[in-house]
N, C-alpha and C positions, 0 to 999 in steps of 0.2 A: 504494500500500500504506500501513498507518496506520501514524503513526508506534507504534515499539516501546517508549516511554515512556507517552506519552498514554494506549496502548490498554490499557494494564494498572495501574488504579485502589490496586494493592497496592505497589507501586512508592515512587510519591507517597507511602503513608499510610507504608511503614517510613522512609522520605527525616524525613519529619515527624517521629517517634518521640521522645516528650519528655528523653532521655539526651542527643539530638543538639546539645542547646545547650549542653550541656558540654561535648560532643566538640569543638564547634566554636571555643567560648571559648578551651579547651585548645590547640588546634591555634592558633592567631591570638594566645597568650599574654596571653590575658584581656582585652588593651589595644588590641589591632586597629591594634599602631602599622605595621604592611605599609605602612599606608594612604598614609605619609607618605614611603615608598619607592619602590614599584610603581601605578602608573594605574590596574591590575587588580584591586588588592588590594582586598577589602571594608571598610566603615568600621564597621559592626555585626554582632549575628548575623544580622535580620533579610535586611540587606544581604547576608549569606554564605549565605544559605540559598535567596533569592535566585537566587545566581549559584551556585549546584548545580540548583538547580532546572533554571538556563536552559542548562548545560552537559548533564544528563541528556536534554534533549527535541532537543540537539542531536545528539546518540548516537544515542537512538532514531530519527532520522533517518535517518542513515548505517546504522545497523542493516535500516532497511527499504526504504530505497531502494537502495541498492549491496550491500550483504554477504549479505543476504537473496537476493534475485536471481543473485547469483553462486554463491550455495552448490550448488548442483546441477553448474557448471562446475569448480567447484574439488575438487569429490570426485571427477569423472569423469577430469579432466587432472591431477592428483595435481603433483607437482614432478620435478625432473631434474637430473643431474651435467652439465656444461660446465667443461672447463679445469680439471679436479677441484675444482672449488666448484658449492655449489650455486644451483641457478636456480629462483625463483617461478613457479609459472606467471601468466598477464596477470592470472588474476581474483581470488588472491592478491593481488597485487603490487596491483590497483587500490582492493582492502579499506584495504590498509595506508597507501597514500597517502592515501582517504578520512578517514580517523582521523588522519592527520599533517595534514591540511588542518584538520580542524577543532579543531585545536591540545590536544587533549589527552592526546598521549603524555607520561609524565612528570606526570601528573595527582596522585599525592599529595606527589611531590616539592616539597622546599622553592621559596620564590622564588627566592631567591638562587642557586641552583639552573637559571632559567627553568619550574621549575614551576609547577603550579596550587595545590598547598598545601593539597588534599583530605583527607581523611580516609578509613579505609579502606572505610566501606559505598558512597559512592558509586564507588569502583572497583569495588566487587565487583558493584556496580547494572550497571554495564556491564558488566562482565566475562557478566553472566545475560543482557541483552540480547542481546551479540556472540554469545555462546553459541545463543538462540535462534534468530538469523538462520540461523550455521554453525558446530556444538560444533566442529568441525575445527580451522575460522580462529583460534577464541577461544584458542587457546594462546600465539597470537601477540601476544594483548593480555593473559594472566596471567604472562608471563613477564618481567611488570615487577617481580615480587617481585624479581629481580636487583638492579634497581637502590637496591630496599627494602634490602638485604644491606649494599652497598656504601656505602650512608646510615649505614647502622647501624654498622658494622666496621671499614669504610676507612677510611686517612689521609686526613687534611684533601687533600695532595696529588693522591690518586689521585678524590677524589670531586669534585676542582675539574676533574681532566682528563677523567672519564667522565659525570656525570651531567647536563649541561648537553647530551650527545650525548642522553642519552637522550631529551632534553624535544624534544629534534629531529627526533627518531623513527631514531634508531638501532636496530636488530634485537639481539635479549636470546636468551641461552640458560646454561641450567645445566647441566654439563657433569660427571655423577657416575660415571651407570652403566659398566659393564663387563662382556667378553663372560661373566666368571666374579665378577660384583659386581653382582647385581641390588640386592634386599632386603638384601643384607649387604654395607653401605658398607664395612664396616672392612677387607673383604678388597681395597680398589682398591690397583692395582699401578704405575699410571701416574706414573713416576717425573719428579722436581722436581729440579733440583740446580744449586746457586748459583753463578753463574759472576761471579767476581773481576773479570774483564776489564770486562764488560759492568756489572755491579751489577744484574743481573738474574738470576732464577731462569730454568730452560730446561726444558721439558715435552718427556718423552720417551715415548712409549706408543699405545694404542688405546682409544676409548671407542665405548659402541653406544647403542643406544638412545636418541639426543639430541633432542630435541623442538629444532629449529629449528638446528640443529648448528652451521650454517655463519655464526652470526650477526655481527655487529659487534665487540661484546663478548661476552665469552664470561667466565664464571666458573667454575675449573676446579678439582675437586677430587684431589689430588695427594698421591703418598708422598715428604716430604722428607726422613725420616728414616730412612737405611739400616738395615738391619737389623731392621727392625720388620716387624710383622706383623698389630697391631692398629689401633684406632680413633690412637690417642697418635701415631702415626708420619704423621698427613694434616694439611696443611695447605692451605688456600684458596686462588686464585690468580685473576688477571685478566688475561685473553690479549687481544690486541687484533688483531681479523683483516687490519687494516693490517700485520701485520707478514710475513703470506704463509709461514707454517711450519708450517699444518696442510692437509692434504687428507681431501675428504669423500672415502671411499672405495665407498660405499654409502647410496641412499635404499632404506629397508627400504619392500616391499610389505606393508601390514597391512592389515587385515580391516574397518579405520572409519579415521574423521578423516584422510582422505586429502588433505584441506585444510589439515594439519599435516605438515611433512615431518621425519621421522625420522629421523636419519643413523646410520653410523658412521665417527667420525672416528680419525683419524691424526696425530699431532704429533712432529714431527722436527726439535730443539730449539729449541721453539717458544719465546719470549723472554716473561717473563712477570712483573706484582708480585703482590707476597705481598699479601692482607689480612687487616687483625689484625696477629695474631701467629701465629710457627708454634707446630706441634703442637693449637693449636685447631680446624683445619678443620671437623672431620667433630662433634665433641663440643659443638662450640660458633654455630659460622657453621651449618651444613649445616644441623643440625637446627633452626635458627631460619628457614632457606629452605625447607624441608620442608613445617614450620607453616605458613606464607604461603600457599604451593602446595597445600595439602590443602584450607585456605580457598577458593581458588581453584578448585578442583575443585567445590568444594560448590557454588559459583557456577555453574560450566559444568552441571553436573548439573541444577542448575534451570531452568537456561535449554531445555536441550536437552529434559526433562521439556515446560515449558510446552509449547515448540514442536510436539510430538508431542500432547498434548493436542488441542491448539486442531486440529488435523489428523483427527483423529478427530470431533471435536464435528462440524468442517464435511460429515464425509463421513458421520456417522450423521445427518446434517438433510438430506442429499441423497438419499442411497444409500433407494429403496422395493423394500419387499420385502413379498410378502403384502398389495400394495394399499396399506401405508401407510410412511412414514420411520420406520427402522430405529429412531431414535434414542425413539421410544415403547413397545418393547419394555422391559419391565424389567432382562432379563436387559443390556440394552444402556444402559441409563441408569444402571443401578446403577454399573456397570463404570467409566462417566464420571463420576459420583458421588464415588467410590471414589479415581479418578484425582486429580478438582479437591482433595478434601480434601488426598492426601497432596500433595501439590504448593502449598496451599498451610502446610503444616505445613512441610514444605522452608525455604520462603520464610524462614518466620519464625523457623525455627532458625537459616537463614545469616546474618539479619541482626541477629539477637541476638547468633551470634559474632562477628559484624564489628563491633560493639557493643563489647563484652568487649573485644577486640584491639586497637581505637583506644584504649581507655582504660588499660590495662596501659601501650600502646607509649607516651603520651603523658607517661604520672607517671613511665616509667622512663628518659623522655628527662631528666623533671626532676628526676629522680635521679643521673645519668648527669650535669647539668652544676649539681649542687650548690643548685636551686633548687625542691627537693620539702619542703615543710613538714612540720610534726609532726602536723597532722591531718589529710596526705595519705595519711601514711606507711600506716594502715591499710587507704587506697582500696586503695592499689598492691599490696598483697597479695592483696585480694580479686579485685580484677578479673583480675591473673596467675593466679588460680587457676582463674578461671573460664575463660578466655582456654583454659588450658590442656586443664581436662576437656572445654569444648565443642568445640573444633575436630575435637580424633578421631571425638566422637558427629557433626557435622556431617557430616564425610565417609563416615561409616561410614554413615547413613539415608541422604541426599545420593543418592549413586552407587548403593545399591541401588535405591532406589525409584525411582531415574533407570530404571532398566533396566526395573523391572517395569512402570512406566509406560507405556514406548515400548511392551514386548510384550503392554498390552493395547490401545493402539492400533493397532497393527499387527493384532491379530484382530476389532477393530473393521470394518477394513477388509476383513478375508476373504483370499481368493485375490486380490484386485487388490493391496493391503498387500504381498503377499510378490511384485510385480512393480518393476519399475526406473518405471515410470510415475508410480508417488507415491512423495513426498518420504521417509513413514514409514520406508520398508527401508533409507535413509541414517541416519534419526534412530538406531531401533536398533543397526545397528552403527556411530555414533558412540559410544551412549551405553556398548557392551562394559568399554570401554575404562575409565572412571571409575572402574570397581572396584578395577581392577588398578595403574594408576600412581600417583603419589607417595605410595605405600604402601598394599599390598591392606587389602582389605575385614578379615582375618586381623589385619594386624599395629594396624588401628584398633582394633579390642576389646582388644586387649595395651594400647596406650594408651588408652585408656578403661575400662579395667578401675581405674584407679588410682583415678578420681573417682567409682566405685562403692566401693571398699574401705575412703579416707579419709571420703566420707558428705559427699561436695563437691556430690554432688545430691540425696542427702536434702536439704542445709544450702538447695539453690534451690530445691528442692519445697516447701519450706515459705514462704518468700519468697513463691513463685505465689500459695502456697493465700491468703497473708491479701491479695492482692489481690482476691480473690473473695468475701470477708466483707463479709456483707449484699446481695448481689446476689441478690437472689431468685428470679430464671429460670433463676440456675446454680444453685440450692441443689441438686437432686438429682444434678446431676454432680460438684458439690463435695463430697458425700457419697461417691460412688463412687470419686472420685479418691483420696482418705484413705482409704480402702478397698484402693484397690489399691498406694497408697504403702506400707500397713503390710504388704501381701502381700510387694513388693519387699525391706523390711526385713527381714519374718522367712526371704526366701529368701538373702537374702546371709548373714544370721547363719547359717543353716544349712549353708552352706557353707564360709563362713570360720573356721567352729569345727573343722572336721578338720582345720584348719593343714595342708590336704596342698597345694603349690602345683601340682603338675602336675592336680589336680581342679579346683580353682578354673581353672584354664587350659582346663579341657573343657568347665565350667560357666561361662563368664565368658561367650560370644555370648548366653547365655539373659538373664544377670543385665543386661547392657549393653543389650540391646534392652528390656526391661520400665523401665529408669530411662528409655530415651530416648522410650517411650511413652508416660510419665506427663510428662516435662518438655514433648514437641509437645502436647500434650494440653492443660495449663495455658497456652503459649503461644496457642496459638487461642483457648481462652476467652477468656483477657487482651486480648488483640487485638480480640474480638468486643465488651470494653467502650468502645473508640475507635472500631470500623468495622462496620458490619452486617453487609456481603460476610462475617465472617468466621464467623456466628453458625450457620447450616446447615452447612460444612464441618465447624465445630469439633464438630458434636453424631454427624455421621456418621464423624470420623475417632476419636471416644472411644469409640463402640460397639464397632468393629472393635480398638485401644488395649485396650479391657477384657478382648473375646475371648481375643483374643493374650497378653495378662498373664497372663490365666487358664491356660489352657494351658501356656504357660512354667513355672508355677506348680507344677505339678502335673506337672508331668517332672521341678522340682528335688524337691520332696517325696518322690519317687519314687525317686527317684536316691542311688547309696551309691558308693563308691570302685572298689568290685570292679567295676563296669560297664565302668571301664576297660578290664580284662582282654577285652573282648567286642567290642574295636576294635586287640588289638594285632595 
């Protein structure tokens, strides 16, 4: 099978993306003094860029010879309770060793650390990769934002004794939900309480829904503060499954990612450190883990998208019908068409936010230890801001068009599609799933609504447009684009002027999807000035972009407050 780096020529060009020699500079503290600590360490960018390169194609390896091959095993044998912990099943368990072999769990982790000292696109590179092999497995490789948390939040103390486990390939889980605390963290009940004897906090409770439950480390979120009832009374926590005070009580049977095992846990005073500080948890940690993990997703989403793709391509160039391959039909080529563009507008919005988010986290490190200069100070604002409004828009396209992707592959396929024979009816209900966790598709446009009402992407729509100035083959979509920017503009003004917030709340899915049609839109242009692969996608994914504005358009114009009244 080809390797899952090589075979995907979009990969390399966003790895390349001219941002990334800052990123990198940044990350290596301009000086690349590592060099003179670590054998590992690069000595330039060229040299760091390099050894992403040569760590990516080693992924895509592992991606297509082991995790790829096993994904069909690993949805079918799902996981299991033994001795109330849980148990991998083999083709699991052989994924994870494959990726511990080839040494980069713990991959953006510092050195000092045993990390790789990455940055965040080529995690999230892999993360689309593993995804593509098995969106299942790949939970088990986003679930390093954990130790991203504990970098960020932990004592020196606790980050010396956890995250050198991780670079080791210790097993990560975040540990929020509850049977009565899905979406609404503020209501977890899962009580904290500090025990004098020990100097430790003791975790007393039920948690459900835990992607990888029974892991090593476990970072737990917890009410330490009696008597509360809100967000202010949770505090973060880090449980160490050495210490044997929790049982899985349940692998929940789900409808996908069956190569992800889901538990529900039990802790019966589970011995545990605080990170941070308390009363932070949920206000502060959680929702910084949230972000990671919604990135994350955007990742998995892409991947599991490609892979269904590629699955359709090969079965309309096989599949004859009427004497000739399916895949000459228009009604059939358009569809894959339709597919490749959004898929790769996906791409290029994930890796713009994983852009954005290396660069916020990098100025606010050098903020954070007093070495952010005064003509930083402005980066750091912006790229936080952007960091911010794109990751909701990310997950929010992301995970849909993940879905709609697979199901029109899946009809690509026909009646053979909806059997256990092809891969596709796994891809599908893997990809169910994207919408719904680390915050539905719903609660994305609440956070995304904000970088539509502050004019955080009007402020990048304009950014795109003058990279397209004087490019003469885009002049007429550079026209249309500014066309439909001012569309977007006069529909938000027109909403935002009746100051009614629960309207704006009904009209926000319209407003958020027309800004995220014009920013992928401008992105594949812009892309298609570095790479040709992107110049056909980008002309077919703005046609479809215009439609759909259009439309939006003309249901907000339409649209007055009393419509409300016609959905109570």
């Amino acid at each position: 099978m080809a390797n899952f780096y090589t075979d995907n020529e979009d990969l390399k060009f966003h790895l390349g993306h001219p941002l990334m020699k800052r990123i990198i500079d940044l990350r290596e503290n301009n000086d690349y003094s590592d060099k003179d600590k670590y054998d590992y360490a690069p000595k330039d960018f060229e040299d760091a860029l390099d050894n992403y390169d040569k760590v990516m194609e080693i992924c895509g390896e592992v991606c297509a010879e082991t995790i790829a091959p096993n994904a069909e095993g690993n949805d079918l044998e799902g996981h299991s309770i033994e001795n109330d912990h849980l148990k991998y099943n083999k083709y699991a368990s052989e994924d994870y060793e494959a990726l511990k072999k080839a040494g980069v769990w713990g991959i953006t982790m510092p050195r000092q650390y045993d990390g790789l000292n990455m940055s965040n696109v080529p995690y999230m590179m892999v993360g689309e990769m593993v995804s593509r092999a098995d969106g299942g497995f790949c939970n088990f490789w986003g679930l390093q934002d954990c130790a991203e948390t504990i970098l960020e939040f932990a004592s020196e103390e606790i980050k010396a004794e956890y995250l050198p486990k991780v670079a080791k390939g210790a097993t990560l889980s975040m540990v929020l939900t509850e049977p009565d605390a899905g979406s609404d963290l503020q209501s977890v009940q899962l009580k904290a309480k500090y025990d004098e004897e020990s100097g430790m906090w003791l975790l007393n409770g039920v948690k459900r829904f835990i992607t990888n439950g029974d892991a090593d480390i476990q970072l737990v979120l917890a009410r330490s503060v009696e008597g509360t009832t809100d967000g202010r009374g949770l505090s973060l926590f880090v449980y160490d499954k050495d210490k044997h005070c929790e049982i899985v009580r349940r692998v929940e049977n789900k409808l996908g990612i069956h190569g992800s095992p889901t538990c529900e846990m039990v802790y019966k005073d589970a011995p545990a450190k605080l990170v941070g500080e308390e009363k932070l948890g949920l206000i502060k940690y959680v929702m910084s883990l949230m972000y990671g993990a919604r990135l994350g997703v955007g990742g998995q989403s892409v991947g599991i998208a490609e892979a269904a793709y590629r699955e359709a391509l090969k079965y309309a160039g096989e599949r004859e019908q009427f004497k000739k391959a399916i895949i000459n039909f228009p009604a059939v080529y358009q569809l894959l068409g339709n597919m490749n563009a959004k898929i790769k507008g996906m791409r290029s919005l994930l890796y713009e936010t994983a852009r954005f988010v290396d660069m916020s986290k990098l100025l606010q490190e050098k903020k954070k230890n007093g070495t952010l200069t005064a003509d930083l100070r402005g980066d750091l604002k912006y790229f936080s801001k952007m960091a911010d409004a794109f990751t909701p828009l990310l997950k929010l396209f992301s995970s849909e068009w993940c879905n709609s992707v697979c199901y029109d592959a899946l009809q690509i396929h026909g009646g053979s599609g909806y059997m256990k024979d092809f891969p596709i009816e796994r891809m599908v209900r893997d990809a169910r799933i994207t919408t719904i966790y680390e915050g539905t598709s719903q609660l994305q446009v609440v956070a995304a609504i904000k970088g539509v009402t502050t004019g955080v992407f009007a402020e990048k729509m304009a950014e795109y447009d003058k990279m397209l100035e004087g490019v003469e083959k885009f002049a007429a979509q550079k026209a249309k684009l500014l066309e439909m920017t001012e569309d977007f503009k006069a529909s938000v003004e027109k909403v935002t002027a009746l100051k009614n917030q629960e309207y704006l709340d009904f009209q926000a899915r319209n407003l958020v999807e027309m800004a995220g049609n014009i920013v992928i839109s401008y992105l594949l242009f812009t892309d298609s000035l570095r790479g040709e692969q992107f110049e056909k996608p980008a002309n077919t994914f703005f046609k479809l972009a215009y439609a759909d504005n259009k439309q939006r358009k003309t249901y907000v114009d339409n649209g007055e407050v009393s419509d409300l009244e016609n959905y109570r």
